[in-house]
Each structure stands twice: as C-alpha cells, then as structure tokens.
C-alpha positions in Angstrom: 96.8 -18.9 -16.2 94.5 -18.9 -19.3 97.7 -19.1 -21.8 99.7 -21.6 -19.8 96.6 -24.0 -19.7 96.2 -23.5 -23.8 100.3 -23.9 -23.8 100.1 -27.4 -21.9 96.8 -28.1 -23.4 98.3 -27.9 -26.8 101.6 -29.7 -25.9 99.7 -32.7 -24.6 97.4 -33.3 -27.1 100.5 -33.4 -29.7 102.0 -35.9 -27.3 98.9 -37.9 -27.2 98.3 -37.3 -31.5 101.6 -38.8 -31.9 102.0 -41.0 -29.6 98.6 -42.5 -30.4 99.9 -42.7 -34.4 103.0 -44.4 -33.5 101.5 -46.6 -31.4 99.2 -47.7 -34.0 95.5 -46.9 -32.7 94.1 -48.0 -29.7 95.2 -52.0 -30.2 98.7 -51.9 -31.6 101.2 -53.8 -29.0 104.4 -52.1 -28.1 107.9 -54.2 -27.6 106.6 -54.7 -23.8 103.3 -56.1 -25.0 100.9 -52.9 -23.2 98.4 -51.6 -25.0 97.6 -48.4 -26.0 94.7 -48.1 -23.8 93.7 -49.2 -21.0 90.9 -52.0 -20.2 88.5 -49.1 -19.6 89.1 -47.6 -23.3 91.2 -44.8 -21.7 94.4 -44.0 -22.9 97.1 -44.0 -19.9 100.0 -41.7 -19.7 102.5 -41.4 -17.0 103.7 -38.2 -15.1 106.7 -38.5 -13.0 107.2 -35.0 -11.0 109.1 -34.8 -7.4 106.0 -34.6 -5.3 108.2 -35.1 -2.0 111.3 -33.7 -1.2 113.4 -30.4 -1.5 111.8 -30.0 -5.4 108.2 -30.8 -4.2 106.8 -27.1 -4.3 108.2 -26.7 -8.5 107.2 -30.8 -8.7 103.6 -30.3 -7.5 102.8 -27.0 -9.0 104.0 -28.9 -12.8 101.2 -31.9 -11.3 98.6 -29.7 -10.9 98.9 -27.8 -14.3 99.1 -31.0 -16.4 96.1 -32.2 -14.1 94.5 -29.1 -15.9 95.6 -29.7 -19.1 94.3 -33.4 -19.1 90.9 -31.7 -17.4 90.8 -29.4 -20.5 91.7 -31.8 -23.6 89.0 -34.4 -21.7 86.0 -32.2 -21.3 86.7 -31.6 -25.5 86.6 -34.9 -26.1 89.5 -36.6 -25.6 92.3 -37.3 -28.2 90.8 -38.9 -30.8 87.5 -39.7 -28.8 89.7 -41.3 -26.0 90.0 -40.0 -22.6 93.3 -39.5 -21.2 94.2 -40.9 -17.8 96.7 -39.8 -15.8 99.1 -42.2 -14.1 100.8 -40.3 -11.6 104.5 -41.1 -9.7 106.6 -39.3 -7.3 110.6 -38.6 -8.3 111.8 -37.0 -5.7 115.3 -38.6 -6.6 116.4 -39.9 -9.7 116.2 -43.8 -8.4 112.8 -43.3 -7.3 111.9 -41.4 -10.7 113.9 -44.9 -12.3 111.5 -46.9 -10.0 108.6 -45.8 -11.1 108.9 -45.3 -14.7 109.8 -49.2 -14.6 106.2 -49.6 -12.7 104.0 -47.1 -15.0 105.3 -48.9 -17.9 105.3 -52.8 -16.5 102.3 -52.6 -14.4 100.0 -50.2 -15.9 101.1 -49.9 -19.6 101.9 -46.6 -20.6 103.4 -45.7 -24.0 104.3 -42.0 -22.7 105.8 -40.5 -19.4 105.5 -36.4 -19.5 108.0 -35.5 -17.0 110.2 -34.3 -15.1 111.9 -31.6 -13.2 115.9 -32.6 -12.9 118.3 -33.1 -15.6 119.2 -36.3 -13.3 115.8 -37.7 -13.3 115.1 -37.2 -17.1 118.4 -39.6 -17.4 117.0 -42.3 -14.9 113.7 -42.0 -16.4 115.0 -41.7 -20.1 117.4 -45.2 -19.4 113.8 -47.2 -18.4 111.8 -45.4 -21.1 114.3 -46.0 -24.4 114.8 -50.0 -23.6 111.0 -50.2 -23.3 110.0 -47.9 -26.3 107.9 -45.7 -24.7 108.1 -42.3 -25.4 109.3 -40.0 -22.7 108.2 -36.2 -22.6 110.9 -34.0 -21.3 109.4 -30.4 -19.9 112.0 -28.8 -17.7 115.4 -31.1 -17.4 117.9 -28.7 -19.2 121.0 -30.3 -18.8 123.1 -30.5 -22.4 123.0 -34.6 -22.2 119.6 -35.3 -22.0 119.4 -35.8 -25.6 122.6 -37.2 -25.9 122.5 -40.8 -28.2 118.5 -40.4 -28.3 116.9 -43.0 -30.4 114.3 -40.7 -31.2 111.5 -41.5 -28.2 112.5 -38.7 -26.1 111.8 -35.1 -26.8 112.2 -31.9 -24.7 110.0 -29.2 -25.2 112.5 -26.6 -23.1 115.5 -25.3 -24.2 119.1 -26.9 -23.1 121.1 -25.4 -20.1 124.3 -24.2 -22.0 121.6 -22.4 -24.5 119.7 -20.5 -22.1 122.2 -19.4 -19.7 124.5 -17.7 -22.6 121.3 -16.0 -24.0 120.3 -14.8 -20.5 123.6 -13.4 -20.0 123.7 -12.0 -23.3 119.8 -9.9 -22.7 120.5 -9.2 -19.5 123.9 -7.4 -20.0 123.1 -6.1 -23.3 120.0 -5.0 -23.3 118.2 -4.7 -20.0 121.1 -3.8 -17.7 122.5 -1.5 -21.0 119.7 0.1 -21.7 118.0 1.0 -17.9 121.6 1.8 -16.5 121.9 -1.4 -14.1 125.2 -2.1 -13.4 125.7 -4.8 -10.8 123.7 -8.3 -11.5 123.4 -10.7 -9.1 124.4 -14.7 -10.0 122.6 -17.2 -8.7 125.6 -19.4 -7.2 124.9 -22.7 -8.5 126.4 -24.7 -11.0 123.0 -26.9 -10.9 120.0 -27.3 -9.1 118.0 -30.1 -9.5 120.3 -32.7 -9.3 123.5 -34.0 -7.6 126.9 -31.5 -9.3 129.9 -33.0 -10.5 133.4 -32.3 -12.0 131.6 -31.5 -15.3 129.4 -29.6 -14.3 131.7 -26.9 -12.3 133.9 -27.2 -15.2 131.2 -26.3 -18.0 130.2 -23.6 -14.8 134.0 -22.0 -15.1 133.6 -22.0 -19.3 130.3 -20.7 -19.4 131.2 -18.0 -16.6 134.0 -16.7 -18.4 132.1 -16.1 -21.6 129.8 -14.0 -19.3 132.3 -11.6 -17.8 133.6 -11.2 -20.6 130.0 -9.7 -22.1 129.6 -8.1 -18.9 132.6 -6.6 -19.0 131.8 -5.0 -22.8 128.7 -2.9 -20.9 130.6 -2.2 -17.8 128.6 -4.5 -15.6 129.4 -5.8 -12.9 128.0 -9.7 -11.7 128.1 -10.8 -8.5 127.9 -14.1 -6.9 125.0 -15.0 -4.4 126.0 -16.9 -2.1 123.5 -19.6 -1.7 122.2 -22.7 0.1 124.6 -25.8 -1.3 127.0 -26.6 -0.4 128.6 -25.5 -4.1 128.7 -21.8 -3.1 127.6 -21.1 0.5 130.4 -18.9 1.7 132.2 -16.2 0.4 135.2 -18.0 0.4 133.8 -20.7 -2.0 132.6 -18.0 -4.1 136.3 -16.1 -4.1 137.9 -19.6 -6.0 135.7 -18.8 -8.8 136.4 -15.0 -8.7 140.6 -15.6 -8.6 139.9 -18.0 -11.1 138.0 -16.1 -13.4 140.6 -13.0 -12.4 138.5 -10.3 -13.8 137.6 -6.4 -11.8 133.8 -7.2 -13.4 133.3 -10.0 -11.2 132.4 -10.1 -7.7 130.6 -11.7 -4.4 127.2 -10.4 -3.6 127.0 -12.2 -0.3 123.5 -13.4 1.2 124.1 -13.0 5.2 120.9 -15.4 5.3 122.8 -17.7 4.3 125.8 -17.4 5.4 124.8 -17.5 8.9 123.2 -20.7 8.0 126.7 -22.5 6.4 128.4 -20.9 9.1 126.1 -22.6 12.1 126.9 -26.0 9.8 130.6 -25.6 9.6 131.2 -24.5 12.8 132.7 -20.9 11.5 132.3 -17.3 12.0 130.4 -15.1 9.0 132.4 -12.0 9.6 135.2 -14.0 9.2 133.8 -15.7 6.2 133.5 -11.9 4.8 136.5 -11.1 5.3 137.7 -13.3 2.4 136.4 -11.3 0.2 138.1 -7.8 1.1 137.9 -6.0 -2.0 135.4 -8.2 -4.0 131.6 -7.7 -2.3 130.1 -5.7 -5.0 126.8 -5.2 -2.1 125.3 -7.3 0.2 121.8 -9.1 0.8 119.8 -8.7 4.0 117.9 -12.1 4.5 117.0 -13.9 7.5 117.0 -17.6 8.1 116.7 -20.1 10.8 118.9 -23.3 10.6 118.3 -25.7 8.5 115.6 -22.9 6.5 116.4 -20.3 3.7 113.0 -18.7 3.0 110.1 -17.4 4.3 111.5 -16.2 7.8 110.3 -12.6 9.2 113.5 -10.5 9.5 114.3 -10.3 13.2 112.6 -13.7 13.9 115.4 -16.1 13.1 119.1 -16.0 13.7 121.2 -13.3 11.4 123.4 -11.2 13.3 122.4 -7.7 11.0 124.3 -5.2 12.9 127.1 -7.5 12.8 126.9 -8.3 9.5 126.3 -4.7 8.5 128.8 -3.3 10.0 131.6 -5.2 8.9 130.0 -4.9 5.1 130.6 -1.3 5.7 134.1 -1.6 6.8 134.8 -3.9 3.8 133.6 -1.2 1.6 129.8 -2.2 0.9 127.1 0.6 0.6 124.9 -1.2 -1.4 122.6 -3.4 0.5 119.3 -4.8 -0.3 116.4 -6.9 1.8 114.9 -10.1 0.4 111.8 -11.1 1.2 108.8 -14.0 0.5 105.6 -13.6 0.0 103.8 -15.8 1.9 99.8 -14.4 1.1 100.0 -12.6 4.6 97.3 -9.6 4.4 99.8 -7.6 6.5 102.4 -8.0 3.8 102.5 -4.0 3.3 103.3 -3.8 6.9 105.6 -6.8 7.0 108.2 -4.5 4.3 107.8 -1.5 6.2 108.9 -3.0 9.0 112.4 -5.0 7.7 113.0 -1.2 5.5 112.8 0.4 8.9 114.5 -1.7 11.2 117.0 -1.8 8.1 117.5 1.2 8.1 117.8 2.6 11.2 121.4 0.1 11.9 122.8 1.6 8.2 122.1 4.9 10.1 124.0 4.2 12.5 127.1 3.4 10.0 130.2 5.9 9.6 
C-alpha cells in the first residue's frame, strides 16, 4: 500500500507541477475562460472513474487511492502551497464519462481530468478535454488509439494494449512457463473488457493471437481459451472459431463450466452439448459455480452447475486436468470453504473410469 500511495503521490503532483506551469500560475485563463483555482484558492482537478456499473469495484478502488494520494500531497503542503480539490464524476459508460467531463470543465473549471478505466471512456473523455484545452490524465485505458492524433494534452501513464499483451505472452512462455515446467496457460477469452468490442478489435485479437501460438509453440506450451462471461467467448463453440482459425495443436479450449452453464441458461442450450464442440481441443477444464445472471463469488454446490455432469463428459472427451476457482470473499472459514469444494471435487473425479 505504502509504494502505491508514493507511486500515485508522485504521479499527481507532476500532473498538478505541470499543469499548474502551463496554466500559468494560479490566475492565467484557459481557452474556456476557468481559472486555475478555484474561488477558495484551491486548485480543482477532475476524476472521472466508473463508480456504478459492471466496472464499479476496479472504478472505486482507482477513487479511493487517488483520494489518498490527494490526502498525502495536501497534508505536505499542497502543490506549490495550493491545495488540491478533488472533483469527482461517475463514468460508468463512455456518454456519461463524455457528460461529465463537459460539466467538470464548464461548471466547475478544471484544467485536468485524471481518469479513467476503459479505453472507450478515455476517447469520450479525451473528445471534451482536447476542444477545451484541458489536460486529460490517462491511468489504465490501454487501447492502441487513445493517443491517436493527440495534440499534446493527453498523456497515459500505462502502457498500450498491443504492448503489454505481446510482452506478457512473451515472459509468460519464455520464461515463467519455460523455466518452472508449466505447460498449459490459460487465456482470458476476451478481446476487450472495458468497453463495447468491434470488428477491429477481434481482428487485432486474431493477429495478436497468432504471434502468441506461435511463441507458445517454440516452448511447447500449450494456451487455452477460458471461456468467459461476454458474449465474445462464452461457449466452447465460440472459442473453437478462433481455434480452427488459428489451426495450430498448441492451442486449445480450457472451458469454465461456471460459465457455461450461465450462457447456456441465456441461450436456451445444453453445456454438454456445448462441450462436445470441442472433441479433441479442451486442454482441462475449470470447476466454478455460478448462479444466473452471477460469475463470482458463489459457494460451490450453492448455485446451479451440473459437476457430475459436467465432469463426466470432460472425462469422456479426454480431460484429466481439472481445477477449482474460487473468491475470496474475507470469510474466516475460508480454510474450510476449500476443503470443502477439493473434497466434494474430488470424490465425483473418483468416481470417473
């Protein structure tokens, strides 16, 4: 906690240093006619996190560590001997991220937004911030555009999407998985996360998976696809396009029954079925449980999954590696709570021949 206050600390105080330089002191006007600080003699920046929403538990926790930071860089002084003040605005989408940089800017006068989760709200926010010349600090949107024709107001302090997930490939099947002997990695199955996909983004998905079979491939690794929680990958058989595509014996499906069961109550269709699709290509399986409509955080045995179902027809495809998720959820009993999903587990793979 100590070094990722110092870290956000640090990064603020350059934003307000700067921002404060470039602004001219505490009376130079911007284009929109604000001033650098506020009526009170504070100097007023804007923080635009999803607060609400599916984001909200990443949006809040980034709220409460700047909330820190601003604590920290105040009780030293300030910037400059002025106080920062936080104005604070909930993005849960990208037009309500669009909404309320237009109202931090226009109504309370901030030169700089610190924000702000989703490569699709940095945009929205980044299209209100560069016509009014206020500078807009990008922590976490990682999408390769963000910074596309930027006039020089915005800045990112993370590093782009296309970047990080070559160079995580790269460690993870070259040195980690190399090195200890792993050789099946599970994929994530998204092409994005924080904001809406489209046809670029599955296509720089296809490119970018390719180049990481192909590494994978070099260490004898093996990746497998989770199927997840969008609707991009939520079934086996979603995940098998990208597997014939990709047409390689080093990539496979690593199939989340959680959530399976969970796209299968939506669509109406059968997970064994679903399974089935991928005859040949599930590398193991995942043992979650769910409940519609929820992907974490459910006690095995206390929502819907079908595990002896499930398990049994992993085993017939060929499966014999299959591993529990579970949450922490700060239960005290949380010792017992893993005994209990191992052993009840356990005792249907026992039952497999």
């Amino acid at each position: 906690m100590s070094k990722t206050r110092k870290v956000l600390a640090l990064a603020l105080a350059l934003v307000m240093s700067c921002t404060m330089a470039a602004c001219g002191g505490d009376s130079e006007m911007t284009d929109g006619g604000s001033t650098s600080t506020s009526a009170d003699g504070t100097y007023k920046i804007g923080m635009i996190y999803p607060m609400s929403g599916g984001n909200a538990l990443f949006g809040n926790a980034m709220v409460s560590a700047t909330e820190i930071a601003v604590d920290m860089i105040n009780e030293a002084g300030g910037v400059n001997g002025t106080q920062i003040q936080l104005v604070v605005g909930d993005g849960a989408t990208s037009s309500e991220a669009s909404t309320e940089a237009t109202r931090m800017i226009d109504s309370e006068g901030v030169n700089v937004i610190i924000g702000s989760m989703s490569s699709g709200n940095a945009n929205a926010i980044r299209s209100v911030t560069e016509r009014s010349n206020v500078i807009l600090w990008e922590t976490s949107a990682v999408a390769d555009n963000v910074l596309d024709g930027n006039s020089g107001l915005t800045f990112r302090i993370c590093d782009q999407g296309s970047y990080r997930g070559y160079n995580a490939v790269k460690f993870l099947c070259e040195e980690l998985a190399d090195d200890l002997g792993i050789r099946v990695i599970q994929l994530a199955g998204y092409d994005v996360y924080y904001e809406e996909g489209s046809e670029q983004t599955r296509k720089d998905f296809a490119d970018n998976l390719k180049k990481a079979v192909e590494m994978a491939a070099v260490h004898g690794v093996v990746l497998g696809f989770e199927t997840m929680e969008t609707e991009f990958m939520n079934t086996v058989a979603k995940s098998m396009k990208y597997v014939d595509l990709i047409d390689n014996p080093y990539l496979g499906v690593y199939p989340d029954v959680g959530n399976l069961t969970n796209a299968a109550k939506t669509y109406g269709t059968s997970v064994l079925d679903d399974l089935e699709t991928g005859r040949g290509h599930l590398v193991a399986m995942h043992l979650k449980e769910t409940v519609p409509g929820k992907f974490r955080e459910i006690p095995f045995l206390t929502g819907h999954v079908d595990f002896p179902a499930v398990i049994r027809k992993g085993w017939q495809l060929g499966v014999r590696r299959f591993v529990t998720e579970m949450w922490d959820t700060g239960k005290p009993e949380w010792k017992e709570d893993i005994c209990f999903a191992h052993d009840k587990m356990s005792e249907i793979l026992d039952t497999m021949e």
